[in-house]
C-alpha positions as CSV (number, residue, x, y, z in Angstrom):
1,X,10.3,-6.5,-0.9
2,X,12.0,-8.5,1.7
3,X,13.3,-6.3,4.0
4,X,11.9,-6.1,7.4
5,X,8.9,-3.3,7.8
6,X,8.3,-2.0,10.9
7,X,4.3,-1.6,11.5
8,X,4.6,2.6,12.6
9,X,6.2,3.3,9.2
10,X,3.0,2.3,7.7
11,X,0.8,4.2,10.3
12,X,0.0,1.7,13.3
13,X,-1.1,3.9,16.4
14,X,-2.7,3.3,19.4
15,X,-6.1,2.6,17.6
16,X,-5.0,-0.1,15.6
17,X,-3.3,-1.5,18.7
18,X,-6.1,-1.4,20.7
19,X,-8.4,-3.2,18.0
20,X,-5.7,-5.9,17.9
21,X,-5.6,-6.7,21.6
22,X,-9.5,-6.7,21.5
23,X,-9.8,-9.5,18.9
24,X,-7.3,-11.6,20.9
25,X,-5.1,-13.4,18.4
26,X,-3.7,-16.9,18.7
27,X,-0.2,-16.4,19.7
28,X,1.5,-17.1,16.2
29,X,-0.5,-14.3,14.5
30,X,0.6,-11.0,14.1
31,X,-0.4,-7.5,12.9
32,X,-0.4,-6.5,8.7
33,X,-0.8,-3.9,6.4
34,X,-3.0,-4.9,3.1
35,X,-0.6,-2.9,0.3
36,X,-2.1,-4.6,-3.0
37,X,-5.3,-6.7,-3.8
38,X,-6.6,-7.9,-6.9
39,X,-8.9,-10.6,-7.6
40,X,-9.0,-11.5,-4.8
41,X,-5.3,-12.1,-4.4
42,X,-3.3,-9.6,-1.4
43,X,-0.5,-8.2,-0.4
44,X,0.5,-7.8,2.9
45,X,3.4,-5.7,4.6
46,X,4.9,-6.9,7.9
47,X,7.6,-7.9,9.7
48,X,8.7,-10.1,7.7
49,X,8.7,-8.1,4.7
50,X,6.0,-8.4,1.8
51,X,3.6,-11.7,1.6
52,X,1.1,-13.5,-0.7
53,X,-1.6,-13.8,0.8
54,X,-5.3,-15.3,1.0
55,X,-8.0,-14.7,3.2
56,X,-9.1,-17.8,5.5
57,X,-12.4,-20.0,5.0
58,X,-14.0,-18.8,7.9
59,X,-13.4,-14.7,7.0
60,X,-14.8,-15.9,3.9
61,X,-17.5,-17.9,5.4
62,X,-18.3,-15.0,7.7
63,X,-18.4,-12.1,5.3
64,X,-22.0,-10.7,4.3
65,X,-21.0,-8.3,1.4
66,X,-17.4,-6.4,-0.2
67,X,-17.0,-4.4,3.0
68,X,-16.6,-7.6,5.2
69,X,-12.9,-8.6,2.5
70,X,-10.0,-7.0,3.3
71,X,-9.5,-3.5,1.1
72,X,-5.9,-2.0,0.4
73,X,-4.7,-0.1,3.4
74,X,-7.0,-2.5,6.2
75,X,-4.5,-2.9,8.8
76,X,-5.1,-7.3,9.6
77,X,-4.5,-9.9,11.8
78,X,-2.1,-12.8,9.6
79,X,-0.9,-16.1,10.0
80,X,2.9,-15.4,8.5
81,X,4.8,-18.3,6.5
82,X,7.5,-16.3,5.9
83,X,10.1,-19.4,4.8
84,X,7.2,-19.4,1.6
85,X,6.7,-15.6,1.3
86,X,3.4,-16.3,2.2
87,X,0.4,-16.0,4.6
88,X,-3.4,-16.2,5.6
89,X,-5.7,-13.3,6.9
90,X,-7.5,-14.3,9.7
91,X,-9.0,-11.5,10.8
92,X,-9.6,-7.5,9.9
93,X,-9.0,-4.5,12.8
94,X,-11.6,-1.7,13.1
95,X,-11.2,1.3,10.5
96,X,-10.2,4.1,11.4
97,X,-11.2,5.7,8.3
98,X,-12.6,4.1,4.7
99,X,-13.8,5.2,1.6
100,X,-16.7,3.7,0.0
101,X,-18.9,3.8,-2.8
102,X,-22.1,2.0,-4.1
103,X,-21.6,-1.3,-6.1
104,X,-25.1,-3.3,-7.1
105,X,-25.4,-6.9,-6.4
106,X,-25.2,-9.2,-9.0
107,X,-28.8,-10.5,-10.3
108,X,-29.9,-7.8,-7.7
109,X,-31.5,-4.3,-9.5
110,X,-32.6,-3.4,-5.9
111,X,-29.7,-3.8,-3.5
112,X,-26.8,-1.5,-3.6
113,X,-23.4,-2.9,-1.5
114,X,-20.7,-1.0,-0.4
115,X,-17.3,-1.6,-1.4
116,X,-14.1,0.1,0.4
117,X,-12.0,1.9,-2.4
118,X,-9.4,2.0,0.4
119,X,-9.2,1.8,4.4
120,X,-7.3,3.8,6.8
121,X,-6.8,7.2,4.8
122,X,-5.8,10.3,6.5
123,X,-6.1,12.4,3.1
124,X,-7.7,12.0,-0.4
125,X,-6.2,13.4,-3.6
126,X,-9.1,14.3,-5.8
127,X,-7.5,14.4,-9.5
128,X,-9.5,16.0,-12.1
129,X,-7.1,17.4,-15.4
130,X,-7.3,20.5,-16.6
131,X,-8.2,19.8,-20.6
132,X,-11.1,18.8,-22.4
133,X,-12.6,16.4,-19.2
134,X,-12.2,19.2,-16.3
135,X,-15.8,18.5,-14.6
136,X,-16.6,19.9,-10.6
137,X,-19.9,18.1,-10.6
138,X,-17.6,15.0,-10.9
139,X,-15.3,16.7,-8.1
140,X,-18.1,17.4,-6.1
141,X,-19.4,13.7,-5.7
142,X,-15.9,12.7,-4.8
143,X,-15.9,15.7,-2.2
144,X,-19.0,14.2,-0.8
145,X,-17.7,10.8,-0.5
146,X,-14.2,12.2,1.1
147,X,-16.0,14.4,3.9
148,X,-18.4,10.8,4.4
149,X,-14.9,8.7,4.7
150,X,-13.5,11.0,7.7
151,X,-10.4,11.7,5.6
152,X,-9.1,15.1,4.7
153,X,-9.6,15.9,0.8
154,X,-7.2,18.0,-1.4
155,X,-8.3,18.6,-5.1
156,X,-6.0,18.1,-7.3
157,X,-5.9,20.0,-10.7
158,X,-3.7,18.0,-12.9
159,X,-2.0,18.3,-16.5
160,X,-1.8,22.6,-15.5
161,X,0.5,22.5,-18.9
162,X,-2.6,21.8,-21.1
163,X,-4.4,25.3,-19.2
164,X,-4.4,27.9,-20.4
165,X,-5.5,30.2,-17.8
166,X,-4.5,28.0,-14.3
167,X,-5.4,30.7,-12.0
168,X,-8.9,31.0,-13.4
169,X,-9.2,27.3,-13.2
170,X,-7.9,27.6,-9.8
171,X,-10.6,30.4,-8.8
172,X,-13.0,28.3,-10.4
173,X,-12.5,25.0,-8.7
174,X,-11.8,26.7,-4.9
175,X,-15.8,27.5,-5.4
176,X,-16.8,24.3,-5.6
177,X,-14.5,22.7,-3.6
178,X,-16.2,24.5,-0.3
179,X,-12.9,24.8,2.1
180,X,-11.0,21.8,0.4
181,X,-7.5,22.6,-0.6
182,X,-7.0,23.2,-5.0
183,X,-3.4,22.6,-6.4
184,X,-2.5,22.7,-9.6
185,X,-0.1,20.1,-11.0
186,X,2.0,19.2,-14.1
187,X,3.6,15.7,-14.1
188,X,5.3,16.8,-17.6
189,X,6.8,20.2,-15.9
190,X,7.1,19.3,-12.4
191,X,4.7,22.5,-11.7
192,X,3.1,22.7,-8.5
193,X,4.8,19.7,-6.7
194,X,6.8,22.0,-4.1
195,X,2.6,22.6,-3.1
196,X,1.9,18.9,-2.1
197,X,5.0,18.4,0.3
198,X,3.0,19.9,3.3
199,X,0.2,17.2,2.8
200,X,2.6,14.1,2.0
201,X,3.5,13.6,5.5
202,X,5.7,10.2,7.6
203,X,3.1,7.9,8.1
204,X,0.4,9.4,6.9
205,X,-1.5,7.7,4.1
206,X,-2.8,9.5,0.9
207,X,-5.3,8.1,-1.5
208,X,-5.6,8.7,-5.2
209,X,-8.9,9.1,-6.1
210,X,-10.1,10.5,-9.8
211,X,-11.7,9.0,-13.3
212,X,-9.9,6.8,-15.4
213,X,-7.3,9.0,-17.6
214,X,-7.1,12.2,-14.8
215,X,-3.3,11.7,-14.8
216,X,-3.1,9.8,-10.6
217,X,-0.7,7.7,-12.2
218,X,1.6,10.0,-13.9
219,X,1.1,12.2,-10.3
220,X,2.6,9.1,-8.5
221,X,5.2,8.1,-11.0
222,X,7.0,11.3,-10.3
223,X,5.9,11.3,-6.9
224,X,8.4,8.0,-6.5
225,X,10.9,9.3,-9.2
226,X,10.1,6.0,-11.1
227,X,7.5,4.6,-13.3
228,X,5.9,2.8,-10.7
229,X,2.5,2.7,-12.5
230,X,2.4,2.5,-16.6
231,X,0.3,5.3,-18.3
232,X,-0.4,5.2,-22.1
233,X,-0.5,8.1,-23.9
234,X,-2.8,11.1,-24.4
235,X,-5.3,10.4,-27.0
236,X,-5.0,13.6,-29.8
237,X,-8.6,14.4,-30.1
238,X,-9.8,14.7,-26.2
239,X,-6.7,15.1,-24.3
240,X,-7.1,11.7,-22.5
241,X,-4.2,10.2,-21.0
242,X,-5.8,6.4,-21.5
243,X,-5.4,4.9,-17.6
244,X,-3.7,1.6,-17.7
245,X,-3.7,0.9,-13.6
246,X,-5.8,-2.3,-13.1
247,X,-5.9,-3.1,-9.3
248,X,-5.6,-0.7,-5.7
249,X,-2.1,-0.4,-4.5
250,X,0.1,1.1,-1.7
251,X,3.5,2.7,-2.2
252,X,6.1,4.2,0.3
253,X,7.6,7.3,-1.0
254,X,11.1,8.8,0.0
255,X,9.2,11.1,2.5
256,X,7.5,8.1,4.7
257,X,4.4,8.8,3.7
258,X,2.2,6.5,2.1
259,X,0.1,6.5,-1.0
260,X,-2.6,4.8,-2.6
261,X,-3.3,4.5,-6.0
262,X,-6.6,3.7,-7.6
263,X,-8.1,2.2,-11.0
264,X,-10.4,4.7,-12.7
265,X,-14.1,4.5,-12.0
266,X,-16.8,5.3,-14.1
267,X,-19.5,5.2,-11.7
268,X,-19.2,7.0,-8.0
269,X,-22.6,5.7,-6.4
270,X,-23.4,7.6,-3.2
271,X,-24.4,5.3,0.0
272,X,-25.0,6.4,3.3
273,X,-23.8,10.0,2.7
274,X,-25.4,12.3,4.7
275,X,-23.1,14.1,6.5
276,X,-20.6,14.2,3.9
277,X,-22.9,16.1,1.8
278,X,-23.7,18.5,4.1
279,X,-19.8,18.9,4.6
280,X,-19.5,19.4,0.7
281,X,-22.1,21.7,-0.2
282,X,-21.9,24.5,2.9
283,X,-23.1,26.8,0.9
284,X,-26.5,25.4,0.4
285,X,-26.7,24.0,3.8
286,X,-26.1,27.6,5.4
287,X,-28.2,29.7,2.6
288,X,-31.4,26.9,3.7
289,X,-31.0,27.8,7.2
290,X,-32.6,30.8,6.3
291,X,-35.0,29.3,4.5
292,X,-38.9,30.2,5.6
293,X,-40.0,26.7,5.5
294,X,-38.1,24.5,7.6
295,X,-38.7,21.9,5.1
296,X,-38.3,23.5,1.9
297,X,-37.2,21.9,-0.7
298,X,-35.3,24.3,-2.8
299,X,-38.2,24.1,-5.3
300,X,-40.5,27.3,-5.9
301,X,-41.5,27.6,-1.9
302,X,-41.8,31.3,-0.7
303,X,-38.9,32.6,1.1
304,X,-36.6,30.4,-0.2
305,X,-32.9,31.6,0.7
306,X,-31.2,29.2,-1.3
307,X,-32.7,30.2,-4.3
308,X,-32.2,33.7,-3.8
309,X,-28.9,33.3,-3.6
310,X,-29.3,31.8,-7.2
311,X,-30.3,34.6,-8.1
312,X,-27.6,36.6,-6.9
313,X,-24.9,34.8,-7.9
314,X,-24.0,33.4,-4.7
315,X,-24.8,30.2,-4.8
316,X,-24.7,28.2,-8.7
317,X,-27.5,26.6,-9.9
318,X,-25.7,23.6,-11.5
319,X,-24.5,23.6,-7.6
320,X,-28.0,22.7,-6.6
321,X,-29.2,20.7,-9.2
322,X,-25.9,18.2,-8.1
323,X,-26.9,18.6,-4.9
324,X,-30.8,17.6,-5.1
325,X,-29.7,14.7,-7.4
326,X,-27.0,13.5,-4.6
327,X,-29.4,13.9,-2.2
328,X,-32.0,11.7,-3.4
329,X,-29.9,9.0,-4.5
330,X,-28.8,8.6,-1.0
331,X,-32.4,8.8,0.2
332,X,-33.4,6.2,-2.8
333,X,-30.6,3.9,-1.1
334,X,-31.7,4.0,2.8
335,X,-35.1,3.0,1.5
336,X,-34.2,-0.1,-0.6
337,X,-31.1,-1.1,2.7
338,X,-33.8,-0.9,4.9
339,X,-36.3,-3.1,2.9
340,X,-33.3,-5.6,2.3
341,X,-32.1,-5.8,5.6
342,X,-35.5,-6.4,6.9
343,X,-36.3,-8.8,4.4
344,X,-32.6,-10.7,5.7
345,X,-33.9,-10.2,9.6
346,X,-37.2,-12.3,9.0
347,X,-35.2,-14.9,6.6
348,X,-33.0,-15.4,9.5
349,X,-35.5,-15.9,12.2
350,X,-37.6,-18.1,9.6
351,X,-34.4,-20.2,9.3
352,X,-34.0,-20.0,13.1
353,X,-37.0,-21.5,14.0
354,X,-37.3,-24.2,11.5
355,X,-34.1,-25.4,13.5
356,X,-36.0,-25.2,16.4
357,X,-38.6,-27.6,15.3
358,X,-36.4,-29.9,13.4
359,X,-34.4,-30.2,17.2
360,X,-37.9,-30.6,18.5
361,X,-38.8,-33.1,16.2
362,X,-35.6,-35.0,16.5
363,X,-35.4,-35.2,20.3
364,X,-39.2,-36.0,20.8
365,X,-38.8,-39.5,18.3
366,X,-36.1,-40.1,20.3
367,X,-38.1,-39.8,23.4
């Protein structure tokens, strides 16, 4: 890709110029879009087209964990060299949006980092396939993360020609998906596409988000009208269409809008999520407002409302049990970020004044 880009088709507004003019570029920078990354290794979209690029010494120099590196979709300040196709990033705007999930630190079993699946999403595609893997506690975690990110999800139910009953499965997912939009899709058949063209919008930006062999691919392949991404076959004795996508990467469909797809992940670890599952799971969150214990715990407290609505089939217990788990692995990851960071604040000032005493010493045998 060569041709010139300009920045609005890939969703600049005023927020990412305003986070541009507040980091004051040199004058021979300008503004990118990160459209591929792997390794390591980016793609940017600009001006002058697509570029190779790296990240400079200092970002690297500067960065304290994954969420300080530039993530696919991170609008960034470069240093073009377009007669080589290629360029540095100096310099990352402010997110409007990101999603996240835990990753631990190598040689660490107690610190849990956060790294951006993608930046700057207006909307998240949940995939989940309707065959032997169909799983809403899986949904559900994603929901959670979506609602966290600030981005809009959809659910996506794909491989609809492997189901027989859609419209159950439909039914099914809306109750877990608490408000969220369902739509179920066949890649094979074409089914359910005409229901996606409200949300695939100019400009806007869509992420793919699902475990590996879901179908995301497949989704975006006939989303382009080309085999953009490869996708393997489905495996005869679990319905698995084997995910072959390797790295997180932005394409530009016919309609403007802009789409991000995403490796499979095994793991979806919850950090700083809060709000996102109280956005998720309204049910609960309403039902314990009537709750006689202010602090109730869902357990086997007296006047517990969201129990009762267990009990009468309001609410579903596998609901909770999600729920409770989610919930304490969020508060299990507050307490060990805290303990780190505190642990990094005392390092720091330890390192800090050991300078101070080395100047001290210097100057005063100088003296």
């Amino acid at each position: 890709m060569n041709n010139k880009i300009n920045l609005k088709e890939l969703g600049w507004n005023d927020f990412f110029e305003a986070g541009f003019s507040s980091l004051k570029p040199d004058p021979d920078c300008i503004a990118a879009r990160v459209s591929a990354e792997h390794k390591g290794v980016y793609k940017v979209l600009c001006q002058y087209g697509e570029l190779a690029a790296e990240i400079s010494g200092r970002l690297r120099f500067d960065a304290v964990g994954r969420a300080d590196f530039p993530a696919v979709g991170d609008f960034v300040i470069i240093s073009p060299r377009p007669s080589e196709g290629s360029a540095t990033i100096c310099d990352i705007l402010p997110r409007r949006t990101k999603f996240s999930r835990g990753a631990w630190v190598p040689d660490s079993a107690q610190y849990c980092d956060e790294q951006i699946i993608a930046a700057n999403v207006d909307m998240v595609f949940i995939v989940t396939s309707l065959n032997a893997d169909f799983n809403m506690r899986r949904v559900e975690r994603y929901l959670t993360l979506a609602y966290e990110s600030g981005s809009k999800p959809v659910v996506i139910l794909s491989k609809a020609d492997l189901c027989a009953d859609i419209e159950a499965a439909i039914a099914a997912a809306e109750l877990s998906s608490q408000g969220a939009d369902v739509v179920a899709v066949s890649a094979v058949s074409g089914y359910g596409f005409d229901k996606l063209d409200k949300f695939l919008k100019p400009h806007t930006t869509v992420s793919f988000l699902g475990s590996s062999g879901v179908g995301k691919s497949s989704i975006l392949n006939r989303l382009l009208g080309r085999e953009a991404q490869k996708v393997n076959e489905i495996r005869e004795f679990d319905d698995h269409g084997r995910h072959t996508t390797t790295h997180r990467e932005m394409f530009v469909l016919d309609c403007g809008a802009l789409v991000i797809d995403t490796p499979g992940m095994r793991e979806l670890r919850l950090i700083e999520s809060g709000d996102g599952l109280a956005d998720a799971f309204t049910d609960i969150e309403a039902a314990a407002l009537n709750c006689r214990y202010r602090d109730c715990k869902h357990e086997n407290e007296p006047g517990c409302a969201v129990n009762e609505a267990i009990l009468n089939g309001t609410i579903d217990n596998k609901r909770l049990v999600n729920y409770k788990k989610m919930q304490r692995e969020i508060e299990v990851y507050a307490i060990r970020n805290n303990a780190r960071l505190k642990r990094d604040e005392e390092k720091k000032w330890k390192q800090i004044a050991k300078s101070i005493r080395n100047y001290s010493k210097e100057n005063r045998f100088k003296s």
